[in-house]
PyMOL Python script that loads the backbone (N, CA, C, O; Angstrom):
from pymol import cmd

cmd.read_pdbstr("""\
ATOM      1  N   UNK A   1     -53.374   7.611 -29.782  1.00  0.00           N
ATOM      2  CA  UNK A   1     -52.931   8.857 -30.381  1.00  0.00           C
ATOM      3  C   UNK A   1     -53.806   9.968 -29.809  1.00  0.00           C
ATOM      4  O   UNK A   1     -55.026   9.861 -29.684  1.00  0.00           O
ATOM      5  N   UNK A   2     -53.128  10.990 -29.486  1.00  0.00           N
ATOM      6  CA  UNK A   2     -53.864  12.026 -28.961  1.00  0.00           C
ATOM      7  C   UNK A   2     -54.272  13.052 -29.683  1.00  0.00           C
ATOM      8  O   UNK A   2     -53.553  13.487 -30.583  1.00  0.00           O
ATOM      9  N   UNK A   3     -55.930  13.798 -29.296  1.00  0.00           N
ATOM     10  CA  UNK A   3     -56.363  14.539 -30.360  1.00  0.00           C
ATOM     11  C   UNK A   3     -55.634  15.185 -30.805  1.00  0.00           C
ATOM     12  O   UNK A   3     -55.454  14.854 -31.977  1.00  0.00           O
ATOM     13  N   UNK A   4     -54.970  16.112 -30.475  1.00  0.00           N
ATOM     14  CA  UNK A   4     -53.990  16.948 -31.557  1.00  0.00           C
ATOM     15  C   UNK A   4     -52.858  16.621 -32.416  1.00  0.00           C
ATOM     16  O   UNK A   4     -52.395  17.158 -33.423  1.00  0.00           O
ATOM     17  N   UNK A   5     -52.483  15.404 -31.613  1.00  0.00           N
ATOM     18  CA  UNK A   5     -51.826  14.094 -32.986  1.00  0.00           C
ATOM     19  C   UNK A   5     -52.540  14.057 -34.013  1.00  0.00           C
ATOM     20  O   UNK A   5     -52.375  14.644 -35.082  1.00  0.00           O
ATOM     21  N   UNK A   6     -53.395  13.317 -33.673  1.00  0.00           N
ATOM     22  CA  UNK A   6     -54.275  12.567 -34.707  1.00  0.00           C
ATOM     23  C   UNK A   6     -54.920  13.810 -35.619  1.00  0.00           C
ATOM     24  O   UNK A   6     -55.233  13.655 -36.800  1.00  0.00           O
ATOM     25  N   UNK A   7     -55.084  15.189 -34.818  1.00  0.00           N
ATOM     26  CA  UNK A   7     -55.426  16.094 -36.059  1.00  0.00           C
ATOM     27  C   UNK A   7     -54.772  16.764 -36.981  1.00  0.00           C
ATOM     28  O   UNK A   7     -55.221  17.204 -38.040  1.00  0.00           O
ATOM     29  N   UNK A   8     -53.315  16.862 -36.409  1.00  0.00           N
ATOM     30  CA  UNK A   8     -52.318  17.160 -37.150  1.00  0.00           C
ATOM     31  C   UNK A   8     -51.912  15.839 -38.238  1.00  0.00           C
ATOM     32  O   UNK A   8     -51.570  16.007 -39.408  1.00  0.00           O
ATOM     33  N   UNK A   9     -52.001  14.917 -37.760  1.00  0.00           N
ATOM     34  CA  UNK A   9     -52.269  13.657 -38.840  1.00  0.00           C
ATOM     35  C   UNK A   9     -53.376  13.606 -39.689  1.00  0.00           C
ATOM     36  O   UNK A   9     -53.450  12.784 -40.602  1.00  0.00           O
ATOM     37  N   UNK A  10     -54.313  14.501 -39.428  1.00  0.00           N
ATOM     38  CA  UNK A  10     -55.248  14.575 -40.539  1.00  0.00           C
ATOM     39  C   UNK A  10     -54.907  15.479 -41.427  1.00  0.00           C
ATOM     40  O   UNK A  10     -55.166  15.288 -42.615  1.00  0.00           O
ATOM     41  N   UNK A  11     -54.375  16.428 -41.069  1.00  0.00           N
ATOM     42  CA  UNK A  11     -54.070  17.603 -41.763  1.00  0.00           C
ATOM     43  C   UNK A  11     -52.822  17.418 -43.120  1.00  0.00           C
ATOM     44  O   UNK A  11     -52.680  18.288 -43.979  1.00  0.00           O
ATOM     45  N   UNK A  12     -52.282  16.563 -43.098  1.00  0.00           N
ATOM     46  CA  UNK A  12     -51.065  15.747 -43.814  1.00  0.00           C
ATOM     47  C   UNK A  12     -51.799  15.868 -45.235  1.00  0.00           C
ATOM     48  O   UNK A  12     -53.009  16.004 -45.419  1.00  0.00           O
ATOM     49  N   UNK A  13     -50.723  15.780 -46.251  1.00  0.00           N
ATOM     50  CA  UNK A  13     -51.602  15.291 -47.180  1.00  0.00           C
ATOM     51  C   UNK A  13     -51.363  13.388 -47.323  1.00  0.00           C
ATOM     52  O   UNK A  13     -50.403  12.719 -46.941  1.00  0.00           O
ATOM     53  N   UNK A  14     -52.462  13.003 -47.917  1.00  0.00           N
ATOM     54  CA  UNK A  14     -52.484  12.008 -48.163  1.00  0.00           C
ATOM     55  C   UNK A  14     -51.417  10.635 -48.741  1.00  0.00           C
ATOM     56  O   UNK A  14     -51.750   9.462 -48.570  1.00  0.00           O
ATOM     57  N   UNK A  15     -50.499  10.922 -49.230  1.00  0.00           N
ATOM     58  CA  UNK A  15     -49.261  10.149 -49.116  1.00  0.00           C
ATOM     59  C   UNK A  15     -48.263  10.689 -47.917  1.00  0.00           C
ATOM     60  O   UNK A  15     -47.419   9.871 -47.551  1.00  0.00           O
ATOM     61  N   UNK A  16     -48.266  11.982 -47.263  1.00  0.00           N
ATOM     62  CA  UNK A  16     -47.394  11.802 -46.021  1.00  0.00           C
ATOM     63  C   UNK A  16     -48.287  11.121 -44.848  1.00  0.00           C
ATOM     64  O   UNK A  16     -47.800  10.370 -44.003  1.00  0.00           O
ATOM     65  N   UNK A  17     -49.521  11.447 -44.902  1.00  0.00           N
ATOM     66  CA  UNK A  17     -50.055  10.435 -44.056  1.00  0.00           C
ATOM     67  C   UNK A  17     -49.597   9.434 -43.511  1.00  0.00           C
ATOM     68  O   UNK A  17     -48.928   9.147 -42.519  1.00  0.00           O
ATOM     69  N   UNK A  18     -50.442   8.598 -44.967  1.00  0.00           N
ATOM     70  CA  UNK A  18     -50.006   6.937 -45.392  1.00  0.00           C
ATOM     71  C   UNK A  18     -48.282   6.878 -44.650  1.00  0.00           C
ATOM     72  O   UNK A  18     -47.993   6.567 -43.495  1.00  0.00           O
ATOM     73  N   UNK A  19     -47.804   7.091 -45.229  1.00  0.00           N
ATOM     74  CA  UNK A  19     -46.018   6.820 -44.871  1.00  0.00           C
ATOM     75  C   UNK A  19     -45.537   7.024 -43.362  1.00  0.00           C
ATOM     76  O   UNK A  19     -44.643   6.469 -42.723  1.00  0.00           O
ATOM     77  N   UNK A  20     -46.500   8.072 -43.006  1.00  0.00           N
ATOM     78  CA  UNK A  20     -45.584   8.180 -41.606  1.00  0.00           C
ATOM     79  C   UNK A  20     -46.315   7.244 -40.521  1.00  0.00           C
ATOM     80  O   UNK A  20     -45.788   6.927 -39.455  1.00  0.00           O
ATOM     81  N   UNK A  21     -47.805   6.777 -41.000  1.00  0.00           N
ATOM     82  CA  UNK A  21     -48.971   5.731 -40.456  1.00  0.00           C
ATOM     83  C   UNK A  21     -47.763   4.553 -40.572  1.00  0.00           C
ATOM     84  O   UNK A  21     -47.048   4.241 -39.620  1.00  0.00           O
ATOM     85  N   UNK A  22     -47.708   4.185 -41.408  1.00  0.00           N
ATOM     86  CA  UNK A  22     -47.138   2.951 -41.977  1.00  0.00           C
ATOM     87  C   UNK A  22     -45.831   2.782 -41.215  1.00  0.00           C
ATOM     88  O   UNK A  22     -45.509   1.705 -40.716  1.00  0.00           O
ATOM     89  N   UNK A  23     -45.099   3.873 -41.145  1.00  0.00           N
ATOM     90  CA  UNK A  23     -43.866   3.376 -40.318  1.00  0.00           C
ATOM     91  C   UNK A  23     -44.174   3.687 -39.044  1.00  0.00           C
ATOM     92  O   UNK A  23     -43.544   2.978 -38.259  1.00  0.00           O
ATOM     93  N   UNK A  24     -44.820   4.386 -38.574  1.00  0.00           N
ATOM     94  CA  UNK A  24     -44.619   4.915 -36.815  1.00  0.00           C
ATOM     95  C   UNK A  24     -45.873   4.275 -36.665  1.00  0.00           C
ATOM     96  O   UNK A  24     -45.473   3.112 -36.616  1.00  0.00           O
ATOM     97  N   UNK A  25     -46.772   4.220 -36.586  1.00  0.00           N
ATOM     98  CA  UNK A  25     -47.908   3.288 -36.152  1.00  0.00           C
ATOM     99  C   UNK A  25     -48.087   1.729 -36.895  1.00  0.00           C
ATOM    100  O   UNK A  25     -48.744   0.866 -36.311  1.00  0.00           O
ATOM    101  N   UNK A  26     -47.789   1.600 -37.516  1.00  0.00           N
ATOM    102  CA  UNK A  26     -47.760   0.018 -38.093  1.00  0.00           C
ATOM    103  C   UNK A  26     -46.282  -0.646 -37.762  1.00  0.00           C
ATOM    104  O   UNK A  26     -46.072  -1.836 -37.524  1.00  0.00           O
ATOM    105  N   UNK A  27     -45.583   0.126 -37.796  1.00  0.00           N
ATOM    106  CA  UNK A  27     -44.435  -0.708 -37.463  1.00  0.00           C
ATOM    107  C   UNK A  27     -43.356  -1.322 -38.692  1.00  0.00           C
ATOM    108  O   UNK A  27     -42.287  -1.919 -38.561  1.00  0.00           O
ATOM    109  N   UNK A  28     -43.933  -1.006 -39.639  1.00  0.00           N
ATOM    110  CA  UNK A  28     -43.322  -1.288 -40.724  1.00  0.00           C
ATOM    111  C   UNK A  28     -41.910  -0.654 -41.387  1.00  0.00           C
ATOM    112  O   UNK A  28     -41.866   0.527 -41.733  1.00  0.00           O
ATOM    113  N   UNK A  29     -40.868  -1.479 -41.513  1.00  0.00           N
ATOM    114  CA  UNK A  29     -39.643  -1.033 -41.943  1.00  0.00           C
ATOM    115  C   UNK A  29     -39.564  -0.095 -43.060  1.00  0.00           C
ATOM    116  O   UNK A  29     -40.427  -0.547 -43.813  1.00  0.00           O
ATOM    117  N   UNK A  30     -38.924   1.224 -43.804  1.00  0.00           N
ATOM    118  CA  UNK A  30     -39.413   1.790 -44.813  1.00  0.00           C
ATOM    119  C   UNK A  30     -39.185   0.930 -46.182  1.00  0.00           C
ATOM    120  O   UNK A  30     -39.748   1.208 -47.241  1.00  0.00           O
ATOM    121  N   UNK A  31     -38.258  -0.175 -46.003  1.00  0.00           N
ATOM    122  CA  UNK A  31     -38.616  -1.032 -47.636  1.00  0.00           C
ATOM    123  C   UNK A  31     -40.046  -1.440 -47.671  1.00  0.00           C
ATOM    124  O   UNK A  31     -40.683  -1.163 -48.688  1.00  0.00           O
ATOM    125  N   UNK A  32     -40.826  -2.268 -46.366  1.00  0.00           N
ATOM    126  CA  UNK A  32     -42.041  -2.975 -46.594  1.00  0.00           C
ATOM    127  C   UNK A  32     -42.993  -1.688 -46.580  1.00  0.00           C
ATOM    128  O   UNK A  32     -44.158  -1.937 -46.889  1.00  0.00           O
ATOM    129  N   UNK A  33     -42.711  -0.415 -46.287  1.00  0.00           N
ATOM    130  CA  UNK A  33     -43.655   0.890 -46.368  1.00  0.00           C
ATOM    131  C   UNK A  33     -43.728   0.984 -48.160  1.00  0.00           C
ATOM    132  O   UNK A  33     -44.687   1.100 -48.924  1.00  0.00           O
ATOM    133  N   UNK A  34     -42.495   0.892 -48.356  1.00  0.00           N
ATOM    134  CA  UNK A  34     -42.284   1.838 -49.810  1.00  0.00           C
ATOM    135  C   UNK A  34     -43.113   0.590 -50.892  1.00  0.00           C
ATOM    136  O   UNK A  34     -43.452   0.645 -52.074  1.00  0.00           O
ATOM    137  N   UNK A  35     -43.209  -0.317 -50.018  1.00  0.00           N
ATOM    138  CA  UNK A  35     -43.502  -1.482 -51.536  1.00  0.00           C
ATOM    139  C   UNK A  35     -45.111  -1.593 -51.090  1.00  0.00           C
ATOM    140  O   UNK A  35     -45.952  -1.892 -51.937  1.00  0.00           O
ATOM    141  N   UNK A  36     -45.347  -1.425 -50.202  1.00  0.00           N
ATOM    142  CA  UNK A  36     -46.754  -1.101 -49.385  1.00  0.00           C
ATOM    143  C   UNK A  36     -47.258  -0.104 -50.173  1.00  0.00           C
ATOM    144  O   UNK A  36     -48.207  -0.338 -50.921  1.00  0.00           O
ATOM    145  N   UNK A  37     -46.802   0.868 -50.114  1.00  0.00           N
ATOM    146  CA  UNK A  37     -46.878   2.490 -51.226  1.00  0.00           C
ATOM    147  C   UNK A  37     -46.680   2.548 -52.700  1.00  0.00           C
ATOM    148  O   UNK A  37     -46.958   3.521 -53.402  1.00  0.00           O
ATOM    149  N   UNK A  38     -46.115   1.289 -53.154  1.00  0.00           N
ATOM    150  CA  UNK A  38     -45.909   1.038 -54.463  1.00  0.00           C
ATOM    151  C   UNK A  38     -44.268   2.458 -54.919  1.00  0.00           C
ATOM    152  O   UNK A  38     -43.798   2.701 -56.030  1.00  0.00           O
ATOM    153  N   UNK A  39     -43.929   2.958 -53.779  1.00  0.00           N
ATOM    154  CA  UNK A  39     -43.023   3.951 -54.055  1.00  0.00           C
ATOM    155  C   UNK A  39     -41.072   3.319 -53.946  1.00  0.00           C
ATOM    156  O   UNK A  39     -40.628   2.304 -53.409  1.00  0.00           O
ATOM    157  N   UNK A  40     -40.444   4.282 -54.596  1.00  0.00           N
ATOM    158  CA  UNK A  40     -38.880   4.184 -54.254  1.00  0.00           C
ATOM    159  C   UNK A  40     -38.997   4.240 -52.505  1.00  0.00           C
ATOM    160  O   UNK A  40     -39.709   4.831 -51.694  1.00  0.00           O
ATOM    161  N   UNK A  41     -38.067   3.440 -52.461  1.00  0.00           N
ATOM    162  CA  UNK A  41     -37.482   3.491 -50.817  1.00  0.00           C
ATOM    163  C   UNK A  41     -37.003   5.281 -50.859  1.00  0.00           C
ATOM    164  O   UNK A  41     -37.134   5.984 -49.857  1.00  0.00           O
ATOM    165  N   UNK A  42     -36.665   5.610 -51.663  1.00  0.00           N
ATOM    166  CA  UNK A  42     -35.777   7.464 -51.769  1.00  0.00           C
ATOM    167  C   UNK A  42     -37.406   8.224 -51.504  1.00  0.00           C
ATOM    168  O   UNK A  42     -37.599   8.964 -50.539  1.00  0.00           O
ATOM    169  N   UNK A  43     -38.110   8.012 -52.163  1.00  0.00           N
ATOM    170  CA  UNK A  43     -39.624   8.657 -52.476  1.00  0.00           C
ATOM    171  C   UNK A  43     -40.134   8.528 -51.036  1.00  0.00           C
ATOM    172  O   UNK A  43     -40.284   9.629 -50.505  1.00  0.00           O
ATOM    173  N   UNK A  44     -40.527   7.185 -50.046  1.00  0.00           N
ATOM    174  CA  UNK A  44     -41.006   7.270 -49.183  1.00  0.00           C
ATOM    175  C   UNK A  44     -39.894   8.406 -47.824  1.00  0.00           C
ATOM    176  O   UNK A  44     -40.195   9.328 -47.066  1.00  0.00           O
ATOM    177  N   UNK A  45     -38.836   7.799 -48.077  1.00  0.00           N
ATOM    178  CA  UNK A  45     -37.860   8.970 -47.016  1.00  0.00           C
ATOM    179  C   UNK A  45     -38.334  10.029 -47.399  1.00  0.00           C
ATOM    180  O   UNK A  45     -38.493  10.617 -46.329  1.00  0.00           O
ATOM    181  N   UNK A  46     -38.813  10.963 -48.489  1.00  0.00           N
ATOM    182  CA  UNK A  46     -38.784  11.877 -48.783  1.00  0.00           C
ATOM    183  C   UNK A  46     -40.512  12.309 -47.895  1.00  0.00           C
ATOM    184  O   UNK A  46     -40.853  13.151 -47.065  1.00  0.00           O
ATOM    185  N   UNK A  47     -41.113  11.359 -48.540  1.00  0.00           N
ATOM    186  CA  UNK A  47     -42.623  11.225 -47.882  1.00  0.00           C
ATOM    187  C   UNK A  47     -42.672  12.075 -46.021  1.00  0.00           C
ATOM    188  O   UNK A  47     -43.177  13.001 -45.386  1.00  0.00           O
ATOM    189  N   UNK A  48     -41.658  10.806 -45.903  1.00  0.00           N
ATOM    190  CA  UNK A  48     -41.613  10.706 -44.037  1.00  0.00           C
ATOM    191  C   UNK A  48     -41.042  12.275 -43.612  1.00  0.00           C
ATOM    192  O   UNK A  48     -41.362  12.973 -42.651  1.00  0.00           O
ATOM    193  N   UNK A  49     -39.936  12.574 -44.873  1.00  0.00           N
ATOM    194  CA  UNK A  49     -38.995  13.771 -43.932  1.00  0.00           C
ATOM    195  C   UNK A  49     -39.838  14.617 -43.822  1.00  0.00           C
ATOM    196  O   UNK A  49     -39.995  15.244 -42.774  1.00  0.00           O
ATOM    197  N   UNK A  50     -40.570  14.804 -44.926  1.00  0.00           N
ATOM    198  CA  UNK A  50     -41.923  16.108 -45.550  1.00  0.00           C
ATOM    199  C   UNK A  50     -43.176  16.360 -43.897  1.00  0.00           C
ATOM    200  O   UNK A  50     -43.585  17.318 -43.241  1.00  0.00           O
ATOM    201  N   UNK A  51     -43.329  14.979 -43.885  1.00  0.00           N
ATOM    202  CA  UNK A  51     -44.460  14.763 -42.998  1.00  0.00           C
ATOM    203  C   UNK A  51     -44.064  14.918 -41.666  1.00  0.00           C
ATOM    204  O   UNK A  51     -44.821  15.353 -40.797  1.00  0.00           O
ATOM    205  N   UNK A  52     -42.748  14.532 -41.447  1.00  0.00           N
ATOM    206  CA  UNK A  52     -42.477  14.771 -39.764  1.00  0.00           C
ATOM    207  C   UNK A  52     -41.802  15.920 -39.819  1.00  0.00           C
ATOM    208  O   UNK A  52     -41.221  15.994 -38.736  1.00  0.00           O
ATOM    209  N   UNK A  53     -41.565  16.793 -40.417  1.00  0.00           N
ATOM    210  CA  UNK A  53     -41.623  18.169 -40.771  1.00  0.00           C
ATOM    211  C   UNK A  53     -42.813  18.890 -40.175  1.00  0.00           C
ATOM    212  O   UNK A  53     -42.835  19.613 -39.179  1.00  0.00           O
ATOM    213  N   UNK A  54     -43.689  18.583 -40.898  1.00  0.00           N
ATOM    214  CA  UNK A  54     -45.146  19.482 -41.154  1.00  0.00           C
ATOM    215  C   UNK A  54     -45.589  18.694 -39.301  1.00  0.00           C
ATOM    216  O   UNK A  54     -45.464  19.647 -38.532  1.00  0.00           O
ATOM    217  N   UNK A  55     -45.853  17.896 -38.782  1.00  0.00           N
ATOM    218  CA  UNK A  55     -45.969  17.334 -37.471  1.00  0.00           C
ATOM    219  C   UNK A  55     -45.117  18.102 -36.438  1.00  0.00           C
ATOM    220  O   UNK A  55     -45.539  18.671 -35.431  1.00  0.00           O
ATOM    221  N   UNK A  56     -43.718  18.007 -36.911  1.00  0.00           N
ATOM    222  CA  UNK A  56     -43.013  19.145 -35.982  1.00  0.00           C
ATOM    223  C   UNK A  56     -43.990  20.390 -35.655  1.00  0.00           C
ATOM    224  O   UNK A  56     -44.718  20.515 -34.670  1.00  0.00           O
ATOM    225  N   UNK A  57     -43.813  21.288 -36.749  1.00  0.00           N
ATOM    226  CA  UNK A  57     -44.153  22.429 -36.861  1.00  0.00           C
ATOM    227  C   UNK A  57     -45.645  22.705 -35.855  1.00  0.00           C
ATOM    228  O   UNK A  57     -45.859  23.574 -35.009  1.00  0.00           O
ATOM    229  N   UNK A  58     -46.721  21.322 -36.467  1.00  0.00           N
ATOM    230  CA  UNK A  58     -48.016  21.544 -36.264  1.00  0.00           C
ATOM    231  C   UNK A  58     -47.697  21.889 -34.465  1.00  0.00           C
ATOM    232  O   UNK A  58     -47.909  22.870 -33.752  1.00  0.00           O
ATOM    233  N   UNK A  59     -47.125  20.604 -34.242  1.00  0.00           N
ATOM    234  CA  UNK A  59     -46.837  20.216 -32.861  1.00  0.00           C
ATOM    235  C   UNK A  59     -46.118  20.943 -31.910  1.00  0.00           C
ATOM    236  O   UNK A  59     -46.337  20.523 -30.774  1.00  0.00           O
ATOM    237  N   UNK A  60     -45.124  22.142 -31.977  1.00  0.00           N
ATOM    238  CA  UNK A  60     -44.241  22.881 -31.487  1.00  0.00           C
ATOM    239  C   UNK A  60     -44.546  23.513 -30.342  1.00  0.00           C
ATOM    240  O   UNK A  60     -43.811  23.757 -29.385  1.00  0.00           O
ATOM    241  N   UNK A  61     -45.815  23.791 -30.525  1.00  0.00           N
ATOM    242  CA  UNK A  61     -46.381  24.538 -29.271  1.00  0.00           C
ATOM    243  C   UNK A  61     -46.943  23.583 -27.596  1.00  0.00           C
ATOM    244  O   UNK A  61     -47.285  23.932 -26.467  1.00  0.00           O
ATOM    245  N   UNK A  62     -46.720  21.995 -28.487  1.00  0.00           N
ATOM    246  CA  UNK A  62     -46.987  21.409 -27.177  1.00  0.00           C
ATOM    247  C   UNK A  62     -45.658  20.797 -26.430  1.00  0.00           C
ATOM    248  O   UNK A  62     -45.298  20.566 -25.276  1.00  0.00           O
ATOM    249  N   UNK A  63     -45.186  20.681 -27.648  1.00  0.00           N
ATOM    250  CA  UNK A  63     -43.564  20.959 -26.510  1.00  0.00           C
ATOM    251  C   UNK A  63     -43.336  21.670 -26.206  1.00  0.00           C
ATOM    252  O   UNK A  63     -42.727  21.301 -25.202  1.00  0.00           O
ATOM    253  N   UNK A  64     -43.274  23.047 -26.219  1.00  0.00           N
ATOM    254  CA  UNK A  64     -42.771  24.185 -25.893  1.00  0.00           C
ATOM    255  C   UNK A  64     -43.170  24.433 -24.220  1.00  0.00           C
ATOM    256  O   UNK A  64     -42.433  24.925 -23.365  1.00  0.00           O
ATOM    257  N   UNK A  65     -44.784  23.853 -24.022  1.00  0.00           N
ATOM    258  CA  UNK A  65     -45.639  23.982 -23.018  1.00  0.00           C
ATOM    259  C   UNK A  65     -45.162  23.129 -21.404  1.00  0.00           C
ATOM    260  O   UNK A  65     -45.904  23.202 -20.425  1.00  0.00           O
TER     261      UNK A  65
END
""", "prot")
cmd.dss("prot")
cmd.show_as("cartoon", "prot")
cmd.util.cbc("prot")
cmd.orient("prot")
């Protein structure tokens, strides 16, 4: 993961973190995320959309480049 990944992954809050770790770097399907998370399968989508949202945004300027 590259520094400005990984800092924009810090910047997350702490359950979009977890969720978007869990599926895009662990590999994990979002049922075994959500039960991983103790959350609704609806709750973690919501997690992921929130977080690769806020990653877009952080991130925009290095696609743009």
């Amino acid at each position: 993961m590259g520094r400005r990944v990984a800092q924009a992954m810090q910047a997350l809050p702490d359950r979009q973190r977890e969720a978007v770790a869990l599926c895009h770097y662990q590999d994990l399907t979002n049922i075994e995320a959500a039960a991983v998370m103790g959350v609704s399968i609806e709750a973690l989508e919501s997690l992921l959309s929130r977080g690769r949202r806020a990653l877009r945004t952080a991130l925009a300027d290095m696609v743009a480049s």
